[in-house]
Residue frames as a rotation matrix with the C-alpha (Angstrom) as fourth column:
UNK 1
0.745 0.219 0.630 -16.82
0.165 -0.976 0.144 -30.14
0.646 -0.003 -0.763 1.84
UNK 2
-0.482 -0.874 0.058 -13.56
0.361 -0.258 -0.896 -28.54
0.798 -0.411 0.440 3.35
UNK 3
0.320 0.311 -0.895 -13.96
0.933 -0.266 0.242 -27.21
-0.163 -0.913 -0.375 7.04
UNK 4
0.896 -0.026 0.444 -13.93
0.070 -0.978 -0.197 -23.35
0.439 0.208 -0.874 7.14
UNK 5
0.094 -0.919 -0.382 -11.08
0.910 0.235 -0.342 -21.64
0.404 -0.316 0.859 7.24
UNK 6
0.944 0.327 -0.049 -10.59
0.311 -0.826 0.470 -18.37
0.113 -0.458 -0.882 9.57
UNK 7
-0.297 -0.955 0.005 -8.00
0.794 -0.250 -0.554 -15.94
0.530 -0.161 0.833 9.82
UNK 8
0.005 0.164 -0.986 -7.18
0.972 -0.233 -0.034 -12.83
-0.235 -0.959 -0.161 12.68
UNK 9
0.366 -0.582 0.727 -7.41
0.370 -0.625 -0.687 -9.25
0.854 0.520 -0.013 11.44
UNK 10
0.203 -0.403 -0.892 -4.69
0.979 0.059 0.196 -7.30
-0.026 -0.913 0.406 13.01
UNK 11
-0.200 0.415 -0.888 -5.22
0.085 -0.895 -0.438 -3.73
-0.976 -0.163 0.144 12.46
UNK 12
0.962 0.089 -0.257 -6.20
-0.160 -0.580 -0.799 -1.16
-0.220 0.810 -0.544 9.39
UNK 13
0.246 -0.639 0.728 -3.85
0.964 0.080 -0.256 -0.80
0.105 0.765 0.636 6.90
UNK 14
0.823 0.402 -0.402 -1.93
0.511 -0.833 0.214 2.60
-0.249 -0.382 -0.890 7.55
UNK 15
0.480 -0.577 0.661 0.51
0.298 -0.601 -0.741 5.30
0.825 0.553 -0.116 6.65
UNK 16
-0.778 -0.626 0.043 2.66
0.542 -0.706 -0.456 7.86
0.316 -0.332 0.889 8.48
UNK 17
-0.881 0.338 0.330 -0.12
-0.357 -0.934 0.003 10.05
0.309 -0.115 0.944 8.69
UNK 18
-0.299 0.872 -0.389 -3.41
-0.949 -0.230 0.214 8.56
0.097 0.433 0.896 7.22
UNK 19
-0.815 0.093 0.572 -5.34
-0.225 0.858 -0.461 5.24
-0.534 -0.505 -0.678 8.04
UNK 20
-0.845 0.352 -0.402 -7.25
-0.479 -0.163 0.863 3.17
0.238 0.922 0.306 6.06
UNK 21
-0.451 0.564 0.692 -10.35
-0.767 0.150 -0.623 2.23
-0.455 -0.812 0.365 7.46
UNK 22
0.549 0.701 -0.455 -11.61
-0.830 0.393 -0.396 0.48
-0.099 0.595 0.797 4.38
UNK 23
0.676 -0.431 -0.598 -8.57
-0.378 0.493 -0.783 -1.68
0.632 0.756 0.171 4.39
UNK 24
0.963 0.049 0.263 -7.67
-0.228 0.667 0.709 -4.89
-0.141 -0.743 0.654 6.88
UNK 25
0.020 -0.989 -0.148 -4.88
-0.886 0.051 -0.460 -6.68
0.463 0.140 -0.875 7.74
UNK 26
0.750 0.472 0.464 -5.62
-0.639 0.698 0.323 -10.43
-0.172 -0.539 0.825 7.99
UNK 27
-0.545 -0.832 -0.101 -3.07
-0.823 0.554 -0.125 -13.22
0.161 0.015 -0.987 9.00
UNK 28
0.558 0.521 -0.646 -3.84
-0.533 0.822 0.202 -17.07
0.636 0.232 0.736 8.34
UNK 29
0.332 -0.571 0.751 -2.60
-0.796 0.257 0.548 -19.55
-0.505 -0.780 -0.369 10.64
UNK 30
0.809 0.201 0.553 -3.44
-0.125 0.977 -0.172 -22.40
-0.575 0.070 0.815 8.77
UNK 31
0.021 -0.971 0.239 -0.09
0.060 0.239 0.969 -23.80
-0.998 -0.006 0.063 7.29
UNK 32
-0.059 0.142 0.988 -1.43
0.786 0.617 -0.042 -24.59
-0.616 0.774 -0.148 3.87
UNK 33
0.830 0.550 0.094 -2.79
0.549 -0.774 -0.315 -21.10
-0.101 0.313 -0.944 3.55
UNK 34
0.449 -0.701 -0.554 0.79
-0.276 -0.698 0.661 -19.29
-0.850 -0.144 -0.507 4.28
UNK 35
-0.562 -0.784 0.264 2.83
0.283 0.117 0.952 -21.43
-0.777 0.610 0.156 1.81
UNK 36
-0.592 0.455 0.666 -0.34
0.792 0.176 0.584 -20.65
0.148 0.873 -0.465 -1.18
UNK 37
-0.206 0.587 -0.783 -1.01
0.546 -0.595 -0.590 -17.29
-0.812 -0.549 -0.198 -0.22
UNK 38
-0.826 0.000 -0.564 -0.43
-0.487 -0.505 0.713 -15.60
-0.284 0.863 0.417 -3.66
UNK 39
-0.717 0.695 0.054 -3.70
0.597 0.572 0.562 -18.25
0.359 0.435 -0.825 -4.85
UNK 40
0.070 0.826 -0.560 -6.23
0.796 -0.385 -0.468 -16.37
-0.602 -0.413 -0.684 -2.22
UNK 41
-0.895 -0.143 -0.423 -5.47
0.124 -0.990 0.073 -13.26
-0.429 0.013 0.903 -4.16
UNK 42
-0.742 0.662 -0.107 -9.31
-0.477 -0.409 0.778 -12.53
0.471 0.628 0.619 -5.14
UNK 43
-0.537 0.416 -0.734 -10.79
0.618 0.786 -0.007 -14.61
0.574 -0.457 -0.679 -2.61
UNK 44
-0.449 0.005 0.893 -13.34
-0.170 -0.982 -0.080 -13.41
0.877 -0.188 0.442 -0.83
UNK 45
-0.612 -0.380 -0.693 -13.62
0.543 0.435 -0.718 -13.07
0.575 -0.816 -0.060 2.67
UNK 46
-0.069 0.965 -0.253 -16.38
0.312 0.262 0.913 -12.75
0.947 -0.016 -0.320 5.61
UNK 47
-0.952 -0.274 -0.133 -16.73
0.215 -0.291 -0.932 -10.72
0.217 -0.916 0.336 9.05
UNK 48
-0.357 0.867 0.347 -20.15
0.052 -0.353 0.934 -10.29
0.933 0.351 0.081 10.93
UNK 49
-0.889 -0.143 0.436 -21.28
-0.231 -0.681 -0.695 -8.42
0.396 -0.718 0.573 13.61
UNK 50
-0.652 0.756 -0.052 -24.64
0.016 -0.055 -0.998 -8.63
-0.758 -0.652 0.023 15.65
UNK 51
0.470 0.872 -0.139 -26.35
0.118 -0.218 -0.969 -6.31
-0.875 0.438 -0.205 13.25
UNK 52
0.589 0.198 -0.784 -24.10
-0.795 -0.035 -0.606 -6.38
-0.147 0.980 0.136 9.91
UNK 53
0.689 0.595 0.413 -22.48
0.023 0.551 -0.834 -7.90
-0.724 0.584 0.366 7.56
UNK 54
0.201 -0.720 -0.664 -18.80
-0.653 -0.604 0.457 -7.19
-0.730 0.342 -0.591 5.93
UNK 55
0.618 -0.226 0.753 -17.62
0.627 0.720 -0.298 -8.92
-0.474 0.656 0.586 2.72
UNK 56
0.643 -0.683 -0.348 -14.14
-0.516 -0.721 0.462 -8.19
-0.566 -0.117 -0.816 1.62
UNK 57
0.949 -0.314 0.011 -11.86
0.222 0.647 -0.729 -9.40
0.222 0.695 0.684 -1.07
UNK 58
0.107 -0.993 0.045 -8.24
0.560 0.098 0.823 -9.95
-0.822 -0.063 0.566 -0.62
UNK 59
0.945 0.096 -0.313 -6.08
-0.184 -0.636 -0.749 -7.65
-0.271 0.766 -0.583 -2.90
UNK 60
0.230 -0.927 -0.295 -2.33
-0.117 0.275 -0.954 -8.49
0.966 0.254 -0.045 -2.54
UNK 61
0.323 -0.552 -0.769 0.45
0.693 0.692 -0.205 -9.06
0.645 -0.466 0.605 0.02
UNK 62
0.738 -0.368 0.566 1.57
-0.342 -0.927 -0.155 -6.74
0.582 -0.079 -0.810 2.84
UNK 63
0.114 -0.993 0.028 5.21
-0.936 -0.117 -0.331 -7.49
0.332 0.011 -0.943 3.37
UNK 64
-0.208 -0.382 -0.901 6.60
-0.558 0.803 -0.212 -11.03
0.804 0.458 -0.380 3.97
UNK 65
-0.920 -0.106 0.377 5.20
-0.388 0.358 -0.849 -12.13
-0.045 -0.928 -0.371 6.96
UNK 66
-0.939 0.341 0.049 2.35
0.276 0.829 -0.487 -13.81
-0.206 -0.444 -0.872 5.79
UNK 67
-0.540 0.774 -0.330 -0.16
0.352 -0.149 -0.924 -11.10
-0.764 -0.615 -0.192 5.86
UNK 68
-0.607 0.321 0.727 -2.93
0.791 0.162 0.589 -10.19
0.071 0.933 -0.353 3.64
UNK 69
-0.911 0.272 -0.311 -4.39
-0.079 -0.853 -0.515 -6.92
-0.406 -0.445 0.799 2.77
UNK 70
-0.716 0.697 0.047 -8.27
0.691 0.716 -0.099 -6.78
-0.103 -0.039 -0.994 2.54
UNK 71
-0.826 0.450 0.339 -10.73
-0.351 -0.881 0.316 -4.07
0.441 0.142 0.886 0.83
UNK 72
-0.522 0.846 -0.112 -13.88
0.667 0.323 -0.672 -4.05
-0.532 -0.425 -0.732 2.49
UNK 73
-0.093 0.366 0.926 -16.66
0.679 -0.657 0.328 -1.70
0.728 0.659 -0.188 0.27
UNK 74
0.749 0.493 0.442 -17.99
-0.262 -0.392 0.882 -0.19
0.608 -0.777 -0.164 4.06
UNK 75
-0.263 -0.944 0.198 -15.17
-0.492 -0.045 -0.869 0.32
0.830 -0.326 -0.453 6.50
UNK 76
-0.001 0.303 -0.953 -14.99
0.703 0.678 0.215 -2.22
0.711 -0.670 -0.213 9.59
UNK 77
0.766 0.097 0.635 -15.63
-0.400 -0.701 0.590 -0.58
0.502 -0.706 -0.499 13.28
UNK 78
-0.409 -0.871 0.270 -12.55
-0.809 0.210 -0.548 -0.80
0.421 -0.443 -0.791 15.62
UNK 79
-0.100 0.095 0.990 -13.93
-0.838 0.529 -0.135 -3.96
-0.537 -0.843 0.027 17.22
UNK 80
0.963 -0.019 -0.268 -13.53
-0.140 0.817 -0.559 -5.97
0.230 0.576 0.785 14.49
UNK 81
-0.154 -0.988 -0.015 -9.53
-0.787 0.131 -0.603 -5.90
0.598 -0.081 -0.797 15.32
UNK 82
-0.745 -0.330 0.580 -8.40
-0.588 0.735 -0.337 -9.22
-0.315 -0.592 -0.742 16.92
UNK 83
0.027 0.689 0.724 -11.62
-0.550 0.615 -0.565 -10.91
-0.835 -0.383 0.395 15.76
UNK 84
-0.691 -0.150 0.707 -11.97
0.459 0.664 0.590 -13.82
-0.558 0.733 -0.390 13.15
UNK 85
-0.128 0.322 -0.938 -12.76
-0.807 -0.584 -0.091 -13.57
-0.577 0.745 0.334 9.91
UNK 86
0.041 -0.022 0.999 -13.76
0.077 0.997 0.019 -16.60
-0.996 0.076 0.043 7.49
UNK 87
-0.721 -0.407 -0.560 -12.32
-0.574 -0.102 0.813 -17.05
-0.388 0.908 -0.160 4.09
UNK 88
0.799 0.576 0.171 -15.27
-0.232 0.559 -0.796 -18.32
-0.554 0.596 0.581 1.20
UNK 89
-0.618 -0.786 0.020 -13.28
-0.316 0.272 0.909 -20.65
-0.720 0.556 -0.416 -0.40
């Protein structure tokens, strides 16, 4: 069994105007994960609070640094920023 792997989100996903609450921004650290990021597309991925529960699938790339963008069905609360997230592999 592989050791989990965790990445950081770093904010909503956002516009000029209009923020998406339903939709993360999560960076991997792990070395393997950056160079095979296009593979996670559809992977899904694992945040939990006290009292819930978030489960989010990866959807595609946002711009070349690495990062991945992440639907959640139920939008995260602002205190999920900066906190880990674990990838079901």
């Amino acid at each position: 069994m592989s050791p989990p792997v965790y990445g950081r989100i770093t904010n909503y996903r956002s516009g000029n105007s209009t923020q998406y609450p339903h939709e993360c921004l999560i960076q991997f650290n792990h070395e393997d994960l950056v160079s095979r990021a296009g593979e996670l597309i559809g992977q899904k991925v694992f945040w939990k609070s006290k009292n819930k529960e978030f489960i989010g699938k990866i959807s595609g790339f946002h711009g070349k640094n690495d990062i991945l963008k992440v639907k959640f069905k139920k939008g995260l609360p602002g205190q999920a920023i900066g906190t880990l997230v674990n990838l079901i592999l």
